[in-house]
DSSP file (Angstrom, degrees, kcal/mol; ACC not computed):
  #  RESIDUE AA STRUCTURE BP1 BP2  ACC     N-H-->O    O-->H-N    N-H-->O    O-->H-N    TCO  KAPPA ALPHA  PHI   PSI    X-CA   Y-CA   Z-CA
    1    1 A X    >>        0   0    0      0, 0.0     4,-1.6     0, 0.0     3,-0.6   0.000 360.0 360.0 360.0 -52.7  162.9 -126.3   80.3
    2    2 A X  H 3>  +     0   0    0      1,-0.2     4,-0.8     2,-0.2     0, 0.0   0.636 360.0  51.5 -54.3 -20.1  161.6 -126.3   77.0
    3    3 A X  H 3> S+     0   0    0      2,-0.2     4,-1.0     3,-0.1     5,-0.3   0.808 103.7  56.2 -92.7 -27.5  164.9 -126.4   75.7
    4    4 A X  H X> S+     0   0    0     -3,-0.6     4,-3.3     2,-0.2     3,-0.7   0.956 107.6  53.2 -58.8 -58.8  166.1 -129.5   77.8
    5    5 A X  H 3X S+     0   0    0     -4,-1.6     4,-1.9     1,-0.2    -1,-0.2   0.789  99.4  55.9 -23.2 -58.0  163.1 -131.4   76.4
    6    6 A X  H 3< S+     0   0    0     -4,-0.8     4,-0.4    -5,-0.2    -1,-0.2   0.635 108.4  51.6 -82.3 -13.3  163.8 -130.9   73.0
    7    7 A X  H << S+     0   0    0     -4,-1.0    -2,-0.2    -3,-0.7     5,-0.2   0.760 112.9  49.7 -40.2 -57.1  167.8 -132.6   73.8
    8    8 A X  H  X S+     0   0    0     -4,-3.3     4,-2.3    -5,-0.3    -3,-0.2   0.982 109.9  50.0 -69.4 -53.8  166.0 -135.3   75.2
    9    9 A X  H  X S+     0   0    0     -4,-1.9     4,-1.4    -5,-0.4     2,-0.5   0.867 113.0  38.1  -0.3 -88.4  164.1 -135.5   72.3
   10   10 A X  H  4 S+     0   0    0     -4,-0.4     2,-1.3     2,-0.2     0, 0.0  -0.440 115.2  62.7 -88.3-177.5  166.6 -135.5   69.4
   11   11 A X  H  > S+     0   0    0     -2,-0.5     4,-2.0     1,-0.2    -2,-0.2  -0.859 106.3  42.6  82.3 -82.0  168.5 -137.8   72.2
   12   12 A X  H  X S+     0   0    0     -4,-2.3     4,-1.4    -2,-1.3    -2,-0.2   0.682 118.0  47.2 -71.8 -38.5  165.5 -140.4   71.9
   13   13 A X  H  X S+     0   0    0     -4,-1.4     4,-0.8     2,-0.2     3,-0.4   0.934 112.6  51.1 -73.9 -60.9  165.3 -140.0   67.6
   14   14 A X  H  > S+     0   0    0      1,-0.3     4,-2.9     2,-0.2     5,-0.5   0.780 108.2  48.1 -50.5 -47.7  168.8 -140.4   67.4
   15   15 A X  H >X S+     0   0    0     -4,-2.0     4,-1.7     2,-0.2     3,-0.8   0.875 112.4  47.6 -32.0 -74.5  169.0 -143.6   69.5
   16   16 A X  H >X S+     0   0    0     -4,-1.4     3,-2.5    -3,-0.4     4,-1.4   0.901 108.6  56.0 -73.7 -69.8  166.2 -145.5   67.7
   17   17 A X  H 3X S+     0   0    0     -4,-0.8     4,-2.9     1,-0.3    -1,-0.3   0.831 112.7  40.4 -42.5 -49.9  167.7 -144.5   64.2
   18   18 A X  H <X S+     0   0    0     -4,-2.9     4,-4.7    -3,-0.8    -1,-0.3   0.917 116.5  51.3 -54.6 -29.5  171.3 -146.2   65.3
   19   19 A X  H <X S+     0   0    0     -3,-2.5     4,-0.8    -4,-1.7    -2,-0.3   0.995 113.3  42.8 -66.8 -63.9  168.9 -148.7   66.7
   20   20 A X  H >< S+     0   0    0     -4,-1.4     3,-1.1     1,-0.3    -1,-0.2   0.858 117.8  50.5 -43.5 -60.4  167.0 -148.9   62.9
   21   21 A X  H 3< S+     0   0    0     -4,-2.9    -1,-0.3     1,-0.3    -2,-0.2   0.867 102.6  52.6 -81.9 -16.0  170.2 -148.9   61.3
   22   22 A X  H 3< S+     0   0    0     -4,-4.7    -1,-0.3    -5,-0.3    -2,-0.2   0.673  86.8 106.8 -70.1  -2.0  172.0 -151.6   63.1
   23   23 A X    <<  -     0   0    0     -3,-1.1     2,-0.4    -4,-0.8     3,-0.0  -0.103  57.8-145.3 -63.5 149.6  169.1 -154.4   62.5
   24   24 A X        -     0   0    0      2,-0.1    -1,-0.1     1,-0.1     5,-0.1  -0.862  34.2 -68.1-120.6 157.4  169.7 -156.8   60.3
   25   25 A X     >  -     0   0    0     -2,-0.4     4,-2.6     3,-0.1     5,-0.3  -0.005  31.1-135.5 -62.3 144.9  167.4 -158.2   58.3
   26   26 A X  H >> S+     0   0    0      1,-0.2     3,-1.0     2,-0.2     4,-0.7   0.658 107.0  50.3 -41.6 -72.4  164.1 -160.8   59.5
   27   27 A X  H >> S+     0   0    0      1,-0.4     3,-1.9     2,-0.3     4,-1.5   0.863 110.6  41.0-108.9 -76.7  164.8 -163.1   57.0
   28   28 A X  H 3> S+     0   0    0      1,-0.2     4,-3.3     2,-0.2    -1,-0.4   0.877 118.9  56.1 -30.9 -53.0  168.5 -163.7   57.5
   29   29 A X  H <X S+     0   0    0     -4,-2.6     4,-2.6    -3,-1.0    -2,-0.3   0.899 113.9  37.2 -27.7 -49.8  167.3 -163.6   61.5
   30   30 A X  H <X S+     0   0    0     -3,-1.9     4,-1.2    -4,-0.7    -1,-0.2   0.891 116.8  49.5 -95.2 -39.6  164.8 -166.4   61.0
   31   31 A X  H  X S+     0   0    0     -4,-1.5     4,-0.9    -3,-0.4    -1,-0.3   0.850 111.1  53.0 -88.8 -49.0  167.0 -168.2   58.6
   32   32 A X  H  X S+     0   0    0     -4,-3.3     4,-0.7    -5,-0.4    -2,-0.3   0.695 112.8  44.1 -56.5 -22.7  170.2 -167.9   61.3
   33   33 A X  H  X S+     0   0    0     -4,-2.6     4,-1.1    -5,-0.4    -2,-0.2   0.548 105.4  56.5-105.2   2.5  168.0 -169.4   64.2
   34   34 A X  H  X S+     0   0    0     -4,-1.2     4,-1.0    -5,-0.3    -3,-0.2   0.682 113.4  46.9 -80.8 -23.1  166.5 -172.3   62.1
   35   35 A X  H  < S+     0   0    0     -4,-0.9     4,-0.2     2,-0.1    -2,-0.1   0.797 113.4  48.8 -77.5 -25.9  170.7 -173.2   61.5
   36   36 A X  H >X S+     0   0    0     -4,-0.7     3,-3.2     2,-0.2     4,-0.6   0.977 113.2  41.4 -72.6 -77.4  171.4 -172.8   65.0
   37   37 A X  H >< S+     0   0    0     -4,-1.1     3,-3.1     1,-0.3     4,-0.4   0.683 113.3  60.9 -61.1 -88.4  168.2 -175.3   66.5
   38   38 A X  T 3X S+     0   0    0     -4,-1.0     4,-0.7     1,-0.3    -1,-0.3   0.587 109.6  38.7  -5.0 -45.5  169.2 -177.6   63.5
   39   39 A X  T <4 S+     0   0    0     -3,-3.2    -1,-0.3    -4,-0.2     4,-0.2   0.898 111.5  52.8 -74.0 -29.1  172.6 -178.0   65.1
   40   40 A X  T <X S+     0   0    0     -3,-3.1     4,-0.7    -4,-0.6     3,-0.3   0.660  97.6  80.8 -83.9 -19.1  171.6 -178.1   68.5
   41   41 A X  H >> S+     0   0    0     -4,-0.4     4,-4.4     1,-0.3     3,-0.5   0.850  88.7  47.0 -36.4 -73.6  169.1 -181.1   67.3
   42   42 A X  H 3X S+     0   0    0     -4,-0.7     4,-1.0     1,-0.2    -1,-0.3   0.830 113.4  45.5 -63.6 -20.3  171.3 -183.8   67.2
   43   43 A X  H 3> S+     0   0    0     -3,-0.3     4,-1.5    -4,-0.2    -2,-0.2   0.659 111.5  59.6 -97.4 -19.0  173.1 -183.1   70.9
   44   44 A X  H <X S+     0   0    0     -4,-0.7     4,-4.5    -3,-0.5    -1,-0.2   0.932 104.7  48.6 -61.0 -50.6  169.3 -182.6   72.0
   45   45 A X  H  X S+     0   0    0     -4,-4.4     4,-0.6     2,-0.2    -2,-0.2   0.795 109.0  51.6 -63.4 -31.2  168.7 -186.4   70.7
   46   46 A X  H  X S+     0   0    0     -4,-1.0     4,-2.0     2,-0.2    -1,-0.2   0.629 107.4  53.1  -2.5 -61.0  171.5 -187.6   72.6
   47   47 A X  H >X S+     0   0    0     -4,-1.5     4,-2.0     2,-0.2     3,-0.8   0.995 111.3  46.4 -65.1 -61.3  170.1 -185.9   75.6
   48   48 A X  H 3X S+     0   0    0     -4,-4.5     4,-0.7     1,-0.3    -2,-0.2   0.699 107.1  52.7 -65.9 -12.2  166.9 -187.5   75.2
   49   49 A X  H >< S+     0   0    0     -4,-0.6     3,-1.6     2,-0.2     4,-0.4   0.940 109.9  52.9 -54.7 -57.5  168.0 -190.9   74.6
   50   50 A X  H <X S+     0   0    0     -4,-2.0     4,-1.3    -3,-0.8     3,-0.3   0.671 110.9  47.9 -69.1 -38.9  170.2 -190.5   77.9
   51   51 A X  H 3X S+     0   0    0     -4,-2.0     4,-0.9     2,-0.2     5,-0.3   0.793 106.2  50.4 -52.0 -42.9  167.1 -189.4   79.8
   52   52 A X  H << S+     0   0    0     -3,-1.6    -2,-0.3    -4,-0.7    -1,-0.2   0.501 111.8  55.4-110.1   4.8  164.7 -192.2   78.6
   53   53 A X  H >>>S+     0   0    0     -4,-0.4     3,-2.3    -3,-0.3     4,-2.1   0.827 112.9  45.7 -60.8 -68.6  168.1 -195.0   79.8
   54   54 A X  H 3<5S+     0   0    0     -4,-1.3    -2,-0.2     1,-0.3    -3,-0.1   0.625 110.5  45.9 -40.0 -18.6  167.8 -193.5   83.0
   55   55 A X  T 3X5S+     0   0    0     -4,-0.9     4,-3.6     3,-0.1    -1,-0.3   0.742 112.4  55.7 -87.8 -23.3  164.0 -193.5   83.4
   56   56 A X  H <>5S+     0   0    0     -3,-2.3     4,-2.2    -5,-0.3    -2,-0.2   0.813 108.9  44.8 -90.5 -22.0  164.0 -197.3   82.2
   57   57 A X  H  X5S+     0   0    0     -4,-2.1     4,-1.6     2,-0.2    -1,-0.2   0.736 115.3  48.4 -95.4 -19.7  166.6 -198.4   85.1
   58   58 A X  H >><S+     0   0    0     -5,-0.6     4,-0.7     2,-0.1     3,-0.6   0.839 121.3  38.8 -65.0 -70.8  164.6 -196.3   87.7
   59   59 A X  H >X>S+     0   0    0     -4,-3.6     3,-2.0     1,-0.3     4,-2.0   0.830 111.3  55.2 -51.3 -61.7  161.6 -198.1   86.2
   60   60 A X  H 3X5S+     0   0    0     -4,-2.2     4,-1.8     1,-0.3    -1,-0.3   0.774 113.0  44.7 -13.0 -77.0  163.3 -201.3   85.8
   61   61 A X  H <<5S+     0   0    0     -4,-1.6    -1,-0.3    -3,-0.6    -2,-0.2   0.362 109.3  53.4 -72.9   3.2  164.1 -201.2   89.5
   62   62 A X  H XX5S+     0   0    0     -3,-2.0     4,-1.1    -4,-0.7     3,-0.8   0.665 110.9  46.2 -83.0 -57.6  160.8 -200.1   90.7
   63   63 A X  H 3X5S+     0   0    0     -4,-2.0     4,-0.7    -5,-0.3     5,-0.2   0.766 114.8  48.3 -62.1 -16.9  159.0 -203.0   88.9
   64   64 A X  H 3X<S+     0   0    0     -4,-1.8     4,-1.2    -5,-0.5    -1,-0.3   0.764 112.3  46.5 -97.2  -4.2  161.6 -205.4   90.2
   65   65 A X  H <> S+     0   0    0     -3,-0.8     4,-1.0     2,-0.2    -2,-0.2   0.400 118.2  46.1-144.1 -28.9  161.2 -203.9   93.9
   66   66 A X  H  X>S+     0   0    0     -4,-1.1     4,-2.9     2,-0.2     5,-1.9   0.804 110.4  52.0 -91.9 -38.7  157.1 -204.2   93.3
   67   67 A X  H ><5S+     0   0    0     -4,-0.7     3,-0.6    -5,-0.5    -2,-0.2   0.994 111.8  46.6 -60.3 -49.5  157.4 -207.8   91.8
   68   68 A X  H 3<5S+     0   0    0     -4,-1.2    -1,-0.2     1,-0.2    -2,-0.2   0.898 105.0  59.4 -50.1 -27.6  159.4 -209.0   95.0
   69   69 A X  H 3<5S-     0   0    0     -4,-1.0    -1,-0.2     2,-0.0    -2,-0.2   0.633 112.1-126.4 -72.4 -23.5  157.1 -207.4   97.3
   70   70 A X  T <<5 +     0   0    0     -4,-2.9     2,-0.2    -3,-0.6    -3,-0.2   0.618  51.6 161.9  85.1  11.5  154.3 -209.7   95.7
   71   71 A X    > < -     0   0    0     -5,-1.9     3,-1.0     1,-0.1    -1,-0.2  -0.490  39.9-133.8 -78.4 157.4  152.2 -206.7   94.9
   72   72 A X  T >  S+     0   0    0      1,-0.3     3,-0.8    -2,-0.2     4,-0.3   0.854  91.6  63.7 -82.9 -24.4  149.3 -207.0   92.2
   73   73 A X  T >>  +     0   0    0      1,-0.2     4,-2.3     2,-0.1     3,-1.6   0.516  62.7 116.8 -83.1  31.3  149.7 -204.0   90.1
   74   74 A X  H <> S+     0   0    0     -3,-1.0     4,-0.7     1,-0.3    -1,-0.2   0.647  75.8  46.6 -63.6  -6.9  153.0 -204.9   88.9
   75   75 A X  H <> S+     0   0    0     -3,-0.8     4,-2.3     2,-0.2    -1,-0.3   0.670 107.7  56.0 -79.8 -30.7  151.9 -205.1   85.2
   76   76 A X  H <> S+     0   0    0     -3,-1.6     4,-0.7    -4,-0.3    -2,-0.2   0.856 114.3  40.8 -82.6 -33.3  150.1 -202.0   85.5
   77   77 A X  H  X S+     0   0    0     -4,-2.3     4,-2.9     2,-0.2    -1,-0.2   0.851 111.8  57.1 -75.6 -22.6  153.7 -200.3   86.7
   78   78 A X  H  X S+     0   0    0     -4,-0.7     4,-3.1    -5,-0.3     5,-0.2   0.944 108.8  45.6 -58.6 -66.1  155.8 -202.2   84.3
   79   79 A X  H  X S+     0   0    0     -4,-2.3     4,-1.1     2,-0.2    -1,-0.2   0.788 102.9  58.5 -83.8   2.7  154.0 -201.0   81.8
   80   80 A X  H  X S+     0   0    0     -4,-0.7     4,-2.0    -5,-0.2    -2,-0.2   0.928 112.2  45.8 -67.5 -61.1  153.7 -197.1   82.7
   81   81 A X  H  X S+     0   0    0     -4,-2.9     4,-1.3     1,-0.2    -2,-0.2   0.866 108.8  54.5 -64.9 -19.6  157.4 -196.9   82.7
   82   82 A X  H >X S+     0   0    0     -4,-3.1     4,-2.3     1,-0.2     3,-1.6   0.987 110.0  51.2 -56.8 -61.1  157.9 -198.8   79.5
   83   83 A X  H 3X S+     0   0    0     -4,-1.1     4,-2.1    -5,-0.2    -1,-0.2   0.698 102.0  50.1  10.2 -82.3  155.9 -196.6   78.2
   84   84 A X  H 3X S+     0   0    0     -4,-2.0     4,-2.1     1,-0.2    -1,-0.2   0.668 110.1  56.7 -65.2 -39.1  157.2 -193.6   79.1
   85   85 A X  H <X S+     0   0    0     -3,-1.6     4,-0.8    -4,-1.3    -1,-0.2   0.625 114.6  39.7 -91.2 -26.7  160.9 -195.0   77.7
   86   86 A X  H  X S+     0   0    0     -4,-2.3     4,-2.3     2,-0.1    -2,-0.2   0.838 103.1  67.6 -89.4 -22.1  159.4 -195.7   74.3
   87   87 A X  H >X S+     0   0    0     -4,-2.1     4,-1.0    -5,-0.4     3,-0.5   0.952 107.6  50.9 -44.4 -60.4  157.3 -192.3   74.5
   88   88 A X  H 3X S+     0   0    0     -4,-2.1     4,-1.0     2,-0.2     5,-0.3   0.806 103.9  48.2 -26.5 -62.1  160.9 -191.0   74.3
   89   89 A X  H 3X S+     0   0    0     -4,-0.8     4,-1.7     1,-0.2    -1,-0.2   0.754 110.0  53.6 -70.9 -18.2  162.3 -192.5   71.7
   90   90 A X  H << S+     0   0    0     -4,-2.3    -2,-0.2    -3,-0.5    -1,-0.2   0.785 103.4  49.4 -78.2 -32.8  159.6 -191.9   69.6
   91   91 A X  H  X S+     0   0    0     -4,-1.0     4,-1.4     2,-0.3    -3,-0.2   0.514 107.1  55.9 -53.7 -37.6  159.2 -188.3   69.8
   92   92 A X  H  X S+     0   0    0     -4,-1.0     4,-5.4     2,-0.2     5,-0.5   0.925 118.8  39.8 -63.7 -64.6  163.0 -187.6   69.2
   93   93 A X  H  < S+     0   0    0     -4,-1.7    -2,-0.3    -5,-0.3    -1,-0.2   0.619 111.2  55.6 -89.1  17.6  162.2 -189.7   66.0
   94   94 A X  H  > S+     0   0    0      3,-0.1     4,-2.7     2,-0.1     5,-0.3   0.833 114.9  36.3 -58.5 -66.5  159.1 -188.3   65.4
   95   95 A X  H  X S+     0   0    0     -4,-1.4     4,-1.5     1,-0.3     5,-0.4   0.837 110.0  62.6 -63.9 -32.4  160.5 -184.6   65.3
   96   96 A X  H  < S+     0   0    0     -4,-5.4     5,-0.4     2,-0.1     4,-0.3   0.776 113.9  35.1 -69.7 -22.4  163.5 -185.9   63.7
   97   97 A X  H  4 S+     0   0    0     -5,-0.5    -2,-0.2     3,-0.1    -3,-0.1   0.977 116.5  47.9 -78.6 -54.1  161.0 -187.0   60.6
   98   98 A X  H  < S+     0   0    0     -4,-2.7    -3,-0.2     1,-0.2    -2,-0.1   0.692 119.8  43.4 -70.5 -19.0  158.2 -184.2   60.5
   99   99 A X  S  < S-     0   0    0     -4,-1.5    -1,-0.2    -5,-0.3    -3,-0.1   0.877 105.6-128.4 -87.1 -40.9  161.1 -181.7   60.6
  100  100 A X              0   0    0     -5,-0.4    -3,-0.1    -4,-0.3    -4,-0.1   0.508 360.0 360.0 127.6  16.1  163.8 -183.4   57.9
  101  101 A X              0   0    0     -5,-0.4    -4,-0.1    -6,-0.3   -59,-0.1   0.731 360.0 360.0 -97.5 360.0  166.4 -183.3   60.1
């Protein structure tokens, strides 16, 4: 028993020591996933642009659906979704200023 243990053992060092020596270093790490989200950045803004047309022709047609109906908040809905469609665009170019990208 005792001898099985001590296999398992040395089994357990040797693993973590391939483990040790294949790592690469943080700094390259940290420095490879800041190039990656950089890249991914622009196809991200894209996306969110494409999101905040889509939110503005639901809203569009929800304010126009409210307005026919004659209901009173229809300023109040108008402007939630505008809102919401510049909240978008702004935040894309927010984050596109404060990072530099």
């Amino acid at each position: 028993m005792k001898q099985w243990s001590t296999k398992i053992g040395w089994t357990v060092v040797l693993v973590f020591y391939v483990i040790a020596l294949r790592a690469q270093d943080g700094n390259a790490g940290i420095q490879d996933a800041n190039q990656k989200v950089r890249s991914y950045f622009q196809s991200g803004t894209q996306l969110m642009y494409a999101v905040g047309a889509i939110v503005g022709l639901i809203g569009a047609v929800k304010v126009f659906n409210k307005w026919n109906a004659g209901d009173h908040d229809t300023g109040k809905v108008a402007a939630a979704w505008f809102g919401s469609c510049v909240f978008l665009v702004v935040v894309t170019t927010v984050i596109r200023a404060f990072f530099g990208i």
